[in-house]
N, C-alpha and C positions, 0 to 999 in steps of 0.2 A: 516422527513428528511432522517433517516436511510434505505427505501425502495429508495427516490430518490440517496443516494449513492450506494447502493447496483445494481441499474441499472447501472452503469459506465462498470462493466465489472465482470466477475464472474470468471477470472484469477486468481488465487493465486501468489501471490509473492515467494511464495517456489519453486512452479514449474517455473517463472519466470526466479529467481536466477538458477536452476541448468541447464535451457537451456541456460543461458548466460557462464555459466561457463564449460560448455564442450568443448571439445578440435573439435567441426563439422566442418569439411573444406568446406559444404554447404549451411552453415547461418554463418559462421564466418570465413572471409578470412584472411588466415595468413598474420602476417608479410610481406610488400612490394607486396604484392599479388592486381594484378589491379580489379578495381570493377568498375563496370559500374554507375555513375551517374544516382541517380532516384530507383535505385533496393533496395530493402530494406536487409537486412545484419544480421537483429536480430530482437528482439524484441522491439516496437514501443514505446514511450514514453507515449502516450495514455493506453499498456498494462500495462505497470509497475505500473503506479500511479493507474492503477483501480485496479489494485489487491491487493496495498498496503491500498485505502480504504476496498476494502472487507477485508481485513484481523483484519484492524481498528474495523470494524463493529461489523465483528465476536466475536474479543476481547470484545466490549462492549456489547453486549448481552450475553456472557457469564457470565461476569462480573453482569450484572442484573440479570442469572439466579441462580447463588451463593446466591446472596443478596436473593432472595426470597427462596434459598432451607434453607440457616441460618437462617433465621426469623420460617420457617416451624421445623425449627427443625431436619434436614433430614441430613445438611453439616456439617462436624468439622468447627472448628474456621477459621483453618489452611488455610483450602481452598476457604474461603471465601473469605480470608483475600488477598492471594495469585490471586486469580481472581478480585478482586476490585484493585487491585493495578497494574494489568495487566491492566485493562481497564482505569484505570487514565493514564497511562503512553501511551497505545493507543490514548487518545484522546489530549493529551498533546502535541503527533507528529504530528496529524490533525492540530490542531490548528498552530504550528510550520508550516509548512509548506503550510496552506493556509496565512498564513500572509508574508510566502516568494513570493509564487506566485502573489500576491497582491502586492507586493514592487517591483516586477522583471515588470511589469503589468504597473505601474504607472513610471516606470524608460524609459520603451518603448514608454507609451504616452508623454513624456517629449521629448523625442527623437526629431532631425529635420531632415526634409526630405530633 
């Protein structure tokens, strides 16, 4: 299942956030600034959620790779401890978040046309 998310997008959420938050007057029109209907403006809602699983992902594979360098012997406690808890807290906002879009999902099908 972690290769099938890993397909979504190989965006990072870091670089994400810091093209969302610059001041570009060519991906992000000021203030009362007209924009043409249909032209995209930023960054896609598709990019964002796929880099926030890749980064999900990333977090929990790390998170297993700690677990197996403490058991070897190789990791302090500290880091282990500190990557397993990064990756619980990773998969804690997956699960959050697929159970909003699931509820936003079934709020739509409910919907009358």
């Amino acid at each position: 299942m972690i290769d099938q998310v890993q397909n979504i997008s190989s965006l990072s959420l870091t670089r994400g956030l810091e093209s969302l938050s610059k001041d570009d007057t060519t991906t992000s029109p000021g203030f009362g600034a007209q924009v043409t209907p249909g032209t995209q403006t930023g960054m896609s809602f598709a990019e964002i959620m796929g880099g926030m699983a890749t980064d999900a992902m990333n977090n929990i594979r790390q998170g297993e790779h700690m677990s197996f360098e403490g058991i070897k012997g190789t990791a302090s406690t500290r880091e282990v401890v500190d990557a397993v808890l990064s990756a619980e807290q990773s998969l804690q906002t997956a699960l959050a978040m697929r159970d909003k879009i699931v509820s936003a999902y079934l709020d739509i099908t409910k919907m009358q046309i």
